[in-house]
N, C-alpha and C positions, 0 to 999 in steps of 0.2 A: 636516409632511405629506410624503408622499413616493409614489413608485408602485410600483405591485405586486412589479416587480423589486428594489428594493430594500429592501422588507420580505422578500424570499422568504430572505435572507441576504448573506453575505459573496460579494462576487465576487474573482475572480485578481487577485494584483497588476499594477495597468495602468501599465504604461510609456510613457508620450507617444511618439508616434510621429517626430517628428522629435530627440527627443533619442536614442533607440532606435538611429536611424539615422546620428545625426552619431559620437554615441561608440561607434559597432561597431568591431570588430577592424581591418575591412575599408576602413573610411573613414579612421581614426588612420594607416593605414599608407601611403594616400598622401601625406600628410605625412611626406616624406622625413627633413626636420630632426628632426623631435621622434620617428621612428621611430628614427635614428643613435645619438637621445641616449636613449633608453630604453635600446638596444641597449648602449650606454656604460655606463649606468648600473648593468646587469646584472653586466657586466665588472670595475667596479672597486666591486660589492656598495655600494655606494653612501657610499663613504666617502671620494670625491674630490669637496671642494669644491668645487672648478672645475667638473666635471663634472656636481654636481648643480646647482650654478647656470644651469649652458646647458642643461641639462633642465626648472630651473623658468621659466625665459626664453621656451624653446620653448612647453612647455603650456600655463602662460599666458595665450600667442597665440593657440593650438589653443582654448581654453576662453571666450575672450573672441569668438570667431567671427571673428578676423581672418585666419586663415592663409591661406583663399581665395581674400582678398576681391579683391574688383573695383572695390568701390565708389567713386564719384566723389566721393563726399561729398555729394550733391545729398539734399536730403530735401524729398517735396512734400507739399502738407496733404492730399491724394487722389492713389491710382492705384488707377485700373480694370485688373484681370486680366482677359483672356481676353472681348476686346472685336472679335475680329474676325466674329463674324457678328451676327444679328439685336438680339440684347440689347445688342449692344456698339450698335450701330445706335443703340437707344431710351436708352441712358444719354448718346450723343454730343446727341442730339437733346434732351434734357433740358437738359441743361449748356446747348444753345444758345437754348432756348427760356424756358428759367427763370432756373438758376441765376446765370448771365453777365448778364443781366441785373436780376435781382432782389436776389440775397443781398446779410445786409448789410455782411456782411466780404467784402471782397478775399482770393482762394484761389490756391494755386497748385495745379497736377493734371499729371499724367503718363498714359500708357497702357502698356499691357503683353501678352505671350500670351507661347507658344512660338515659334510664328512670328513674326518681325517684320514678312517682305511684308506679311501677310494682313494686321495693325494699322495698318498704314501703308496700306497700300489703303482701309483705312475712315475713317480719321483725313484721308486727303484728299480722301477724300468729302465729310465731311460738313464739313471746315474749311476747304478750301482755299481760299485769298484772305483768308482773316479774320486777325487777328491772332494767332490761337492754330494757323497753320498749320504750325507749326514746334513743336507738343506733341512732349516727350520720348515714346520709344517705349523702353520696357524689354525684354530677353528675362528669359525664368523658363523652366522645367518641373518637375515634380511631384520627377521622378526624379535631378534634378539638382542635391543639395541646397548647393552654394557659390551658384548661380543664385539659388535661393529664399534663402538669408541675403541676399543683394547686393540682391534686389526690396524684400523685409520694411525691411530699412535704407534705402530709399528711401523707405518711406511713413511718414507718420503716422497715417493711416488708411488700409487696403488694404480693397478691395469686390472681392471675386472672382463673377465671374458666369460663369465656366467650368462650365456644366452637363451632365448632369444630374450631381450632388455624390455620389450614390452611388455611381457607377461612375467613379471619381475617388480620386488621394491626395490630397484638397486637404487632412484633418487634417493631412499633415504642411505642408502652410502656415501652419495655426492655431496649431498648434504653435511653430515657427518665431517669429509675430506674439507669441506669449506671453511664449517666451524673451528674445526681445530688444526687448519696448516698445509692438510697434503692436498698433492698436486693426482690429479685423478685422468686417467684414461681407459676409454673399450673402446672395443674396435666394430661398432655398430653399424650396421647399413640400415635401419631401420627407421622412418622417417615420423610415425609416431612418438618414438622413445624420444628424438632428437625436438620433437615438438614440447615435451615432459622437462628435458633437462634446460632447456632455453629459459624455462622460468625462475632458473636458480642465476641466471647471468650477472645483474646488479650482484647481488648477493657474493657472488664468484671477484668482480671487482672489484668489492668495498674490501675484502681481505686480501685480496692480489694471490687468490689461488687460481692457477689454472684445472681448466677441468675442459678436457678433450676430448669429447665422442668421435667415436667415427674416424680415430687413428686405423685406418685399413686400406689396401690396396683402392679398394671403393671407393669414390671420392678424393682419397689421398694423392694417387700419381696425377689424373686429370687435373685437378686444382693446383699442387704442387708445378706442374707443366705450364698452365696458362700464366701462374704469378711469375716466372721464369721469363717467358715468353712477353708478359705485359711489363716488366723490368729493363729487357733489354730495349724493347719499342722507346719505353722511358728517358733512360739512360742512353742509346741513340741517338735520339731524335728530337726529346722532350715531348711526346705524344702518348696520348690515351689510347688504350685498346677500345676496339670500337666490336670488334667481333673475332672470336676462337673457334674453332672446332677441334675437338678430339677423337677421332679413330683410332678403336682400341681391336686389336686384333692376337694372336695365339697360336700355337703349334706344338707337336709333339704329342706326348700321349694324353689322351682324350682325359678333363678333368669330370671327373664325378662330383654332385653335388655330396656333400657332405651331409650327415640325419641333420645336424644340429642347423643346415641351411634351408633343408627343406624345410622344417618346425617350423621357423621363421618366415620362409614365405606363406607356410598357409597360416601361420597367424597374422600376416599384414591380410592376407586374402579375404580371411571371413572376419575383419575386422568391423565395427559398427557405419552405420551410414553417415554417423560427422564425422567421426576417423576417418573414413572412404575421403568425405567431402575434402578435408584438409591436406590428406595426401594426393589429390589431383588437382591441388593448387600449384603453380608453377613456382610460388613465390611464398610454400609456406616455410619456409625457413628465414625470408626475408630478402632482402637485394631491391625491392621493387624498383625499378625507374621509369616514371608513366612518360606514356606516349605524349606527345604536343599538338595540339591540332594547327591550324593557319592561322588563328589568331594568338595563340601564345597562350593557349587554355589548356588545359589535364584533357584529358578524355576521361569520362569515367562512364560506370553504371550504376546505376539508379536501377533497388530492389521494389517491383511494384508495389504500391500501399504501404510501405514501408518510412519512404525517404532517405533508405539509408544508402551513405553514395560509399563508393569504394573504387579505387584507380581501375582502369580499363587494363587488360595485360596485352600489350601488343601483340601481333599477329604473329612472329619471328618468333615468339616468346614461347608460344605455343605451344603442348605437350605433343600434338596431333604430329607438328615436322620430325619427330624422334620418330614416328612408327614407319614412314615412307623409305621403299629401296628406288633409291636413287643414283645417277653418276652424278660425280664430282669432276667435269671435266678439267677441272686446271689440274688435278692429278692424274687424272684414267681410274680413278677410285669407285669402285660400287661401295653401296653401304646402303645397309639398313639396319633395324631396330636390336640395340644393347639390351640386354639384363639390367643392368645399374644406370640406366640413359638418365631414368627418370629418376634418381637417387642423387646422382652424381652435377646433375645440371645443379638443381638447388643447393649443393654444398658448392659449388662455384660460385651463384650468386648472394650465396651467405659472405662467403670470403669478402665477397666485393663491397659489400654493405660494412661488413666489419671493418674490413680496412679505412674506406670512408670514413665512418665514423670512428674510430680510434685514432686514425694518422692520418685522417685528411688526404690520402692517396689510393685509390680507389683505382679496381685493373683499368676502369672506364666508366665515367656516369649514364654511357648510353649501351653497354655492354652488351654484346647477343651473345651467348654459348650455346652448343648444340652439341650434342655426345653422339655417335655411332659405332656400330662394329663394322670391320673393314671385311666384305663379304669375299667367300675364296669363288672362284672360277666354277665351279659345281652349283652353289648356290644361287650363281649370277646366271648360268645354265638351267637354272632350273624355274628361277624368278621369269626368264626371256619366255620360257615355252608352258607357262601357266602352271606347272608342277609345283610349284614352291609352297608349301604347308605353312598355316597359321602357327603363330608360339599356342605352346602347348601348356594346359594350367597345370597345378600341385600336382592333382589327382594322377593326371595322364604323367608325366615329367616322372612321377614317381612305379607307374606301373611300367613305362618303358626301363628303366631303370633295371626293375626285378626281371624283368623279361631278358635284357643283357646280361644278368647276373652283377650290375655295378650297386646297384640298392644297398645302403647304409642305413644302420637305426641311428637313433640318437646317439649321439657321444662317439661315432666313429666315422672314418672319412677313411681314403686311401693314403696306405703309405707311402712316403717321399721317394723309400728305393721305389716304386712305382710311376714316378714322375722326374725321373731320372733327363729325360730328353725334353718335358715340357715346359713354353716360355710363353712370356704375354708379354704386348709391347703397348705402346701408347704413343701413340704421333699428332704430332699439335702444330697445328697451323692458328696463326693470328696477326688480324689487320688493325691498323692503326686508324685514326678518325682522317687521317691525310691520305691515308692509302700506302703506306707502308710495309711491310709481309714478314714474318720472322716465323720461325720455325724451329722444333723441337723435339725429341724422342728419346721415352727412356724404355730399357730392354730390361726384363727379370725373369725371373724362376715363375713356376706355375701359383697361380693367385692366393694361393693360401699361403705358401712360405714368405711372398711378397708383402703377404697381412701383416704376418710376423716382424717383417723389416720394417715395416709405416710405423709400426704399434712400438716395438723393443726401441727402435733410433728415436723415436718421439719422446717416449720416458727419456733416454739419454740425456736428449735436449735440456729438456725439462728439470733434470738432475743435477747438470753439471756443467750447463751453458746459460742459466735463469738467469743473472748477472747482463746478459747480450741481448737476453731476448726485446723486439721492441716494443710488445708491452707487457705490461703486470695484472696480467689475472682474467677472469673472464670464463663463458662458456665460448671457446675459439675452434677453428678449425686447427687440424695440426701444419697447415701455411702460416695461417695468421696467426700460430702462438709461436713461431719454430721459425720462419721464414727461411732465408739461404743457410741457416745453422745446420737446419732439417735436410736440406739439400745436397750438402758438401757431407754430410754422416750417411745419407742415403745410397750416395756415390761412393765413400770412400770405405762403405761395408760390401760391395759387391754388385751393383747397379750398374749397368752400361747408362752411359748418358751426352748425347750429342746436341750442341746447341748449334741454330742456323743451317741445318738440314737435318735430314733423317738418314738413317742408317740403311743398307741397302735392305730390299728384303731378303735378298738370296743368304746374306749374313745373320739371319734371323738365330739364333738359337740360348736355349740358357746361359747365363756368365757363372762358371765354378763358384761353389759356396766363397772360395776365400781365392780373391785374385788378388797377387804380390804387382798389378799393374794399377790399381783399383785409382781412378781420377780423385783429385782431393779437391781441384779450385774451379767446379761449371760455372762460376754465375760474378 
């Protein structure tokens, strides 16, 4: 399976961006030594042993990523990148409310940005007095590429939440994490950036590094749900899932976008016209499974004057059935159009693709997913009598905001005691190709602490369960690198989770940071 883009043909030879960078002319040459001994080596046409020896001496260095180094030698099983405003906030506050206390290995962790003050500013906020007040505080930047070897060598897992990732070099981080061993995560909804870091994937496999985007509530609990759901169908029955839907729904105190999510959407929004193009593809992430006509042919389309053919996307497949409110009568369900529908479907169909091709186990070769929000009673009242208002762009989203008084700049969101009573669910219905039904739901805290959970249990995984995982390396979804490991640490940090129904609604509410009930064995 694959998507449109690359059934369209061959693309340029792509050169990683951090090796791009480190072996330029430009870079070799502030290595004075190994620039001398090139220069020597020119001179005496290379037939001075001596001379070639203190040439292969120097490169060596050069190639082995030492010549800059800084390094203390310190390597931690976690550092957070680019932690000094809001999200650095919610992954501190993670660590204190969960991890620190829960997990079942002993961890050690670092922090990091460009700025030091700013990390240090946050870091004693949120620890001062504790014992972790004196957390290592890294410098990095993007552009400064001995910084980024010296950080990479620091981690064993690196989580960069430096956003928004499109407007960003973080590939050459990933990059960086690849060459030399770490295993790399952020927690991205961004579907460009995810287009960027796909091209590091071979790359990612040939060294059996994982490298994780889009560890976040986004993507993560829907896809996490449906491989659950297409497990049991499996393991039941011996059957393929043929079609999921997820209805994701919320309650308690009203979440505020965050600056640092606004950024992000109007930087997807005023993004270029083939950016545009790529992100209103169903299947740019990949998954594709063409349609079949009556004779046992593809469907495809054919670009006029072109001849360039490219699989047809089937009608089910369609961005279009995400936007409609509709009932679900086998539930009594209204639903209409998600925030992340259109984010979240393609990180499904990547999974599916991936799985396929890695293990030959695929949720379903003929797979339909469909994302929705589960509309309340008001909405559906309001839908019936023609009141119902279009989604609203950056602009307006953001002056309704000011207008409430909930408006964030960059780098800040609301705080947690302010989300005290707030929870988002996810309920996952999926048919087998027999016509089989299973069912599933998981309950959390409000979507950003829940980020926190995808993104913090992912590294875990990654750390301290790589040994189980079932495969080695890759750019993967956090299902498909983590599978039921990700699952049973997701549950067993604070996650309600029911397999073969849903939980009632009236039961709806946040699970305590730390439940002493917490499930350990869903799947």
């Amino acid at each position: 399976m694959a998507s449109q883009n690359e059934v369209e043909g061959e693309e340029d030879e792509y050169e990683p961006p951090f090796m791009k960078a480190y072996f330029s002319e430009e870079m070799m040459k502030q290595y004075e030594p190994l620039a001398e001994a090139v220069q020597e080596v020119i001179a005496t046409e290379g037939k001075d042993d001596e001379v070639w020896a203190e040439f292969q001496e120097y490169f060596n260095k050069y190639t082995n990523f030492e010549c800059f180094s800084n390094w203390d030698g310190n390597r931690y099983d976690l550092v957070f990148y680019g932690v000094s405003g809001y999200t650095g906030y919610l992954m501190m506050e993670y660590l204190k409310r969960v991890s620190l206390k829960t997990n079942p290995e002993n961890f050690t962790f670092a922090f990091a940005g460009r700025t030091v003050s700013k990390v240090k500013e946050m870091r004693d906020r949120e620890f001062g007095g504790t014992e972790w007040a004196d957390t290592p505080i890294l410098q990095a930047s993007f552009d400064d590429i001995p910084s980024i070897i010296d950080l990479v060598k620091s981690a064993r897992v690196l989580i960069n939440v430096a956003g928004p990732y499109m407007l960003t070099q973080g590939d050459i981080m990933i990059d960086a994490c690849i060459q030399l061993g770490t295993h790399y995560i952020d927690i991205s909804g961004e579907i460009p950036w995810s287009l960027r870091v796909q091209d590091l994937h071979k790359f990612a496999l040939q060294k059996g590094v994982y490298v994780v985007p889009s560890a976040a509530a986004a993507g993560g609990f829907p896809d996490m749900s449906v491989f659950l759901c297409a497990k049991k169908l499996r393991d039941d029955f011996g059957e393929e899932t043929r079609y999921a839907i997820c209805y994701q729904s919320g309650g308690g105190a009203q979440q505020s976008a965050s600056g640092g999510t606004l950024k992000t959407r109007a930087a997807m929004a005023t993004a270029g016209d083939d950016v545009r193009k790529k992100m209103a593809d169903p299947f740019a992430l990949g998954g594709f499974i063409p349609d079949i006509d009556r004779n046992g042919v593809k469907n495809v389309s054919i670009a006029f004057g072109t001849g360039k053919v490219t699989p047809k996307v089937r009608q089910e497949d369609l961005d279009a059935n995400l936007a409609r409110i509709t009932e679900d009568k086998r539930f009594g369900i209204w639903r209409g159009p998600f925030v992340y529908s259109y984010f979240d479907t393609r990180i499904v169909r990547r999974s599916n693709m991936l799985l396929a091709d890695l293990g030959n186990r695929p949720y379903g070769r003929y797979l339909n997913f469909l994302e929705f929000a589960m509309l309340p009673p008001e909405a559906v009242a309001a839908h019936k009598s023609g009141a119902a208002r279009s989604a609203a762009n950056v602009e307006e989203e953001k002056k309704k905001l000011q207008e409430e008084g909930r408006y964030y700049k960059e780098g800040e969101g609301p705080p947690l005691e302010d989300l005290e009573d707030a929870w988002t669910a996810y309920y996952v219905w999926a048919q087998s190709e027999q016509g089989n039904e299973v069912r599933c739901n998981f309950i959390g805290r409000d979507g950003y602490f829940e980020t926190c959970r995808v993104c913090i249990e992912t590294a875990m995984c990654l750390r301290f369960d790589s040994t189980r995982l079932p495969f080695k390396g890759g750019v993967l979804t956090p299902t498909v690198a983590c599978g039921t490991l990700l699952a049973k640490r997701l549950i067993s940090s604070g996650m309600r989770f029911k397999m073969g129904g849903w939980f009632d609604f009236a039961d709806c509410a946040p699970p305590p940071f730390v439940r002493p009930d917490a499930q350990t064995e869903p799947c």
